[in-house]
C-alpha positions in Angstrom: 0.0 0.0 0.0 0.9 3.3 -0.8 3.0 6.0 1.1 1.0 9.2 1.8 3.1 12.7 2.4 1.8 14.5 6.0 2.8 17.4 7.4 4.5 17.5 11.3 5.5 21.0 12.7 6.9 22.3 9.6 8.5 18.8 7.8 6.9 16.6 5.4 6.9 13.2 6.4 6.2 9.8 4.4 3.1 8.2 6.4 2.4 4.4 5.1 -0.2 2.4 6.0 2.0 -0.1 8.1 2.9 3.2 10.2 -0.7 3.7 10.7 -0.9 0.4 12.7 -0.5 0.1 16.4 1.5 -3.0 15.9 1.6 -6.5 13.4 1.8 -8.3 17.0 -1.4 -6.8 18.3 -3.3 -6.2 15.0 -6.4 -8.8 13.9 -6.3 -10.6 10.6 -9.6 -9.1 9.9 -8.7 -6.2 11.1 -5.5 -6.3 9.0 -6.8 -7.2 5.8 -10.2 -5.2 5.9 -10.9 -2.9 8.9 -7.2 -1.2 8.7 -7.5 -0.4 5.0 -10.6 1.0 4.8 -9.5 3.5 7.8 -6.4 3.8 6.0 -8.6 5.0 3.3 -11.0 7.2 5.6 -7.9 8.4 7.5 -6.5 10.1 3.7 -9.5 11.5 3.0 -10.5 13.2 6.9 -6.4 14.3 6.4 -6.9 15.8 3.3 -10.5 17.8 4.4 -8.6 18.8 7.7 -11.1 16.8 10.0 -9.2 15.7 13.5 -9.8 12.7 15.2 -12.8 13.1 17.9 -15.1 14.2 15.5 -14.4 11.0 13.3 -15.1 9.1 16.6 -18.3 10.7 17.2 -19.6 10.3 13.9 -18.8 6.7 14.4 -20.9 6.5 17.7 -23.9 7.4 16.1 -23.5 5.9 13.1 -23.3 2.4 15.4 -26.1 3.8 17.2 -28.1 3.7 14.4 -26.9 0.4 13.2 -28.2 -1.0 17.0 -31.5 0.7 16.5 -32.3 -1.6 13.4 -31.6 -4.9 15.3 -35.1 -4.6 17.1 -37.3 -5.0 14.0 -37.8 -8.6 13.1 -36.7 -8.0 9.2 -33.7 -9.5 8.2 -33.2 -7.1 5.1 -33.6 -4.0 8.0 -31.0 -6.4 10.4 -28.7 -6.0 7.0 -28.9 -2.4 6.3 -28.2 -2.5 10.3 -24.8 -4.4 10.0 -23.7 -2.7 7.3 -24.3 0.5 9.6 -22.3 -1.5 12.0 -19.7 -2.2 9.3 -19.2 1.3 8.8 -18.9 2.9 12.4 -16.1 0.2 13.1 -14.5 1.2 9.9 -14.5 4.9 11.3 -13.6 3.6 14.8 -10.2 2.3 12.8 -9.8 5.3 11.2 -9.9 7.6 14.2 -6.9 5.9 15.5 -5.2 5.5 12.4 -5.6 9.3 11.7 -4.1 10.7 15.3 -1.2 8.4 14.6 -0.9 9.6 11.0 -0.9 13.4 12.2 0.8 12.9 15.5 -2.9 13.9 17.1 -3.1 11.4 20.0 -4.9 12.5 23.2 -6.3 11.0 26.0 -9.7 12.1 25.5 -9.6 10.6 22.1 -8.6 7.2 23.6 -11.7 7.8 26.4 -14.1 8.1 23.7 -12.8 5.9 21.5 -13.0 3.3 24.5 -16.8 4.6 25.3 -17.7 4.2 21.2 -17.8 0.2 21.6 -19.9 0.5 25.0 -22.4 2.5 23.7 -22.8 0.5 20.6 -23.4 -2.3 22.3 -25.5 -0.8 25.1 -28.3 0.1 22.5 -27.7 -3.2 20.5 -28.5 -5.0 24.0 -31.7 -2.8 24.0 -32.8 -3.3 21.1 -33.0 -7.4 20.9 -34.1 -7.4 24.5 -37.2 -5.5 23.2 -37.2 -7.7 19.9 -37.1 -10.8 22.3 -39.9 -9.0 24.7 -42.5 -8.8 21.5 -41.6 -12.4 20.2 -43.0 -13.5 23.2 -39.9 -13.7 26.2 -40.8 -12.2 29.8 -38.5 -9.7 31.4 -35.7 -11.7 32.6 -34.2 -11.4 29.8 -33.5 -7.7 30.3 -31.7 -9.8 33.6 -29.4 -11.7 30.5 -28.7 -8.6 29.0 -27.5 -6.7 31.8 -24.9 -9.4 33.3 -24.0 -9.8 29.9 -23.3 -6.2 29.0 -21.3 -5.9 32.5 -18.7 -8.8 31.6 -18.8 -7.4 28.0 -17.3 -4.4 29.5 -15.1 -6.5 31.8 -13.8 -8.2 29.0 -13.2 -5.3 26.6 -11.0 -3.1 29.4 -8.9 -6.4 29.7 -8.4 -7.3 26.3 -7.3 -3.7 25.5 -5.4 -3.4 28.7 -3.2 -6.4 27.5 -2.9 -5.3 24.8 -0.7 -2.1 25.8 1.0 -3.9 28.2 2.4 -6.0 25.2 3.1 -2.5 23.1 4.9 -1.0 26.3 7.0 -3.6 26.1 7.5 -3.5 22.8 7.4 0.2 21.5 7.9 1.5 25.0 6.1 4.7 26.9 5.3 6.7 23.3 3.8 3.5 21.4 1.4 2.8 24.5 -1.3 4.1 26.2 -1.2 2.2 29.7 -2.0 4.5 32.3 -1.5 4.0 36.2 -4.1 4.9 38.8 -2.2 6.2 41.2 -1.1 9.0 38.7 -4.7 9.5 37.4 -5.5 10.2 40.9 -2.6 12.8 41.0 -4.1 14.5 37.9 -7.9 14.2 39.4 -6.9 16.1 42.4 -5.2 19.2 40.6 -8.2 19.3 39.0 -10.9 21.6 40.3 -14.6 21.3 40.2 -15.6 24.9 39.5 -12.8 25.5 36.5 -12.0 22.2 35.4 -15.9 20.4 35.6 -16.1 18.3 32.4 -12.3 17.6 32.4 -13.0 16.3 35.7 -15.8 14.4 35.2 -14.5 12.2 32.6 -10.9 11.9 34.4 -13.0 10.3 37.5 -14.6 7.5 35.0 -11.6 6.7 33.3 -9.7 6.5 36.5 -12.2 4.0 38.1 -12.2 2.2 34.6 -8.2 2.0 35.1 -8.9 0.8 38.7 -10.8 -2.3 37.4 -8.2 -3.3 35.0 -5.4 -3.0 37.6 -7.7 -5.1 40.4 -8.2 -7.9 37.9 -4.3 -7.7 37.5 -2.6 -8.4 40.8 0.4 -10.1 39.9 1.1 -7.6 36.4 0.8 -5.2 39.1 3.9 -6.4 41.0 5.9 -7.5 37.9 4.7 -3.2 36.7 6.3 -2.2 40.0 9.4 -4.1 39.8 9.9 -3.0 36.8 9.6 0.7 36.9 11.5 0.2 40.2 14.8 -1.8 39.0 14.8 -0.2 35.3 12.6 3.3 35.2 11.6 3.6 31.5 14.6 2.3 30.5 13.9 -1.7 29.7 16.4 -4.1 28.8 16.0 -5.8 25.4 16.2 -9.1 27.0 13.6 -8.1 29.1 11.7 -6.6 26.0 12.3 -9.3 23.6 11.4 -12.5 25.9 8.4 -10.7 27.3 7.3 -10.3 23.5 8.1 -14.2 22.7 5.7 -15.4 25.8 3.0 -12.6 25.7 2.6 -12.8 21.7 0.4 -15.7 21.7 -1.5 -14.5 24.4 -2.7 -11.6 21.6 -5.3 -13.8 20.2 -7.6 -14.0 23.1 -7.5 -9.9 23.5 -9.0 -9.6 19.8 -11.5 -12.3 20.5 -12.5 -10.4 23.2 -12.4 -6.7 21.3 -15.3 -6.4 18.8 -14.9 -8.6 15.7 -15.2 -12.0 17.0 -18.6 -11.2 18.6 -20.0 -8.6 16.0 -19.8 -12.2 14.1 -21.6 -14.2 16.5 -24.2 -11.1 17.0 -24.8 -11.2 13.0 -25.4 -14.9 12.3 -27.6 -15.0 15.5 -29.6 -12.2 13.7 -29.3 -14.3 10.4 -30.5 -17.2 12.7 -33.3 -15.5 14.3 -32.3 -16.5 17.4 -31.2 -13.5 18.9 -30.6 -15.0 22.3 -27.4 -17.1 21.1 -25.2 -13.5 21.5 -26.4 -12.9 25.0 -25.8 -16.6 26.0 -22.3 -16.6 24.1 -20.8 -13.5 25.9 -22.1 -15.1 29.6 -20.7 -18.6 28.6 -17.3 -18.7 25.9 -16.2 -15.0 26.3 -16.3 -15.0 29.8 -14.3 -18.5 29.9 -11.8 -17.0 27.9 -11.3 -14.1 29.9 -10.7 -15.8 33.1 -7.8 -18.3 30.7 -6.6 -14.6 29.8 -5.8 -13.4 33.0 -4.8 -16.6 34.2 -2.1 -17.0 31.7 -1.1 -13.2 31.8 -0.6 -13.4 35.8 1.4 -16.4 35.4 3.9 -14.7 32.9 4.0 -11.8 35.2 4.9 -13.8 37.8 7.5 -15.6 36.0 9.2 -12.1 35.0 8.9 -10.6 38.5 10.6 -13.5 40.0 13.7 -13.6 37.2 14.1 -10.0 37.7 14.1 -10.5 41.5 16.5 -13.0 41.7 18.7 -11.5 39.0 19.0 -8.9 41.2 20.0 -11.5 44.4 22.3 -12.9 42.2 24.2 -9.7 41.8 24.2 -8.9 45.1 
């Protein structure tokens, strides 16, 4: 794929599409081979019209909105026009990303909303087949299904994505990751003030609770984080960095299971199916397995890490 020619405080840079991706190690096939282009391709054309980032997300929530709305009427041709929606807001929700990396516009409120796009998409899918469900005849438990299953869904997305810049920290380091540390957050939150800094605030207290969750599912990545930034700063070894890569790579898979492609999948041929139950009763049963073999295997490879690095450093004593 073609090179494209962007321009960084005063220099004209060469931007390609593999520069445009977070990383081969963390990327999706589909992702790769469909999703990535076509933002690749939206990214070029937002560049070219002077459109930043946020707004591209935005769009992208309500475009996915509107894609969620169509799932409650029992018409598959509707359900289609729906996925294609669906289709499109991911694209868009690729692009966003692809388009702060190509123009060096990468801010934490875009990586909030970017995080709240998938949540809310899924929020009024949820609501839309639980009322489908309600008219073809199901009682109001399964608003109950819904519920528990939209709470692990969101369970399972912060850890798949938290994972996933763990690995690029150790990989790309501080600048090619977007890991953030409560403790720190909570630093920020508190030079904030109410009265001048409101909004700024507001969102800061979410994400910092959302950052909380990760890091209490995470004991043990925790420690090994610690003894890390502890023994090295943000200076890492490239032993460190390249055997971390070699064990944590094929833990990669199960965080894009667990990101939006995999089940945007099951939620379509369930719809194709008309039996719109399957999705909820997947991400209760399979997803939620997998995310408990996720954090399983990444706290043993912490563990493994903090260990060699503390006895490394007994040995040298």
């Amino acid at each position: 794929m073609k090179s494209t020619i962007v321009r960084k405080m005063g220099t004209i840079q060469k931007v390609s599409f593999k520069d445009t991706l977070k990383s081969v190690d963390t990327e999706e096939t589909l992702d790769i081979y469909f999703y990535r282009p076509v933002g690749y391709a939206w990214s070029l054309l937002f560049m070219r019209l002077g459109i930043t980032p946020n707004p591209v997300t935005i769009a992208g929530i309500f475009i996915g909105v509107a894609g969620g709305v169509l799932f409650y009427f029992n018409d598959l041709k509707i359900n289609i026009i729906g996925m294609l929606l669906m289709v499109i807001a991911n694209s868009l929700d690729s692009a966003d990303g692809q388009l702060a990396r190509m123009t060096n516009n990468k801010t934490r409120l875009g990586r909030i909303l970017d995080g709240l796009c998938g949540n809310i998409w899924f929020i009024v899918i949820y609501c839309a087949l639980c009322l489908r469900l309600q008219n073809d005849g199901f009682r109001v438990w399964i608003w109950l299904l819904a519920v528990a299953a939209s709470v692990c869904h969101i369970q399972q997305a912060a850890m798949a994505d938290y994972y996933r810049n763990i690995h690029l920290l150790f990989l790309k380091g501080k600048t090619g990751s977007e890991v953030d540390n409560y403790d720190t957050l909570t630093i920020e939150f508190n030079q904030l003030s109410w009265k001048r800094d409101f909004w700024r605030k507001i969102i800061l207290m979410f994400y910092r609770n959302y950052t909380r969750q990760q890091e209490a599912l995470s004991k043990n990545l925790q420690k090994f984080l610690k003894k890390v930034r502890s023994v090295y700063g943000d200076n890492l070894p490239e032993w460190l960095k390249t055997e971390f890569r070699e064990k944590d790579k094929p833990l990669m898979k199960y965080t894009n299971i667990l990101t939006f492609n995999t089940r945007i999948i099951v939620l379509f041929i369930s719809l194709f199916l008309n039996k719109v139950w399957i999705y909820f009763v997947f991400e209760l049963t399979v997803l939620n397995a997998l995310l408990v073999y996720m954090i399983y295997c990444q706290e043993q490879i912490s563990r493994y890490f903090y260990n060699k690095i503390e006895t490394g450093q007994r040995e040298e004593k």
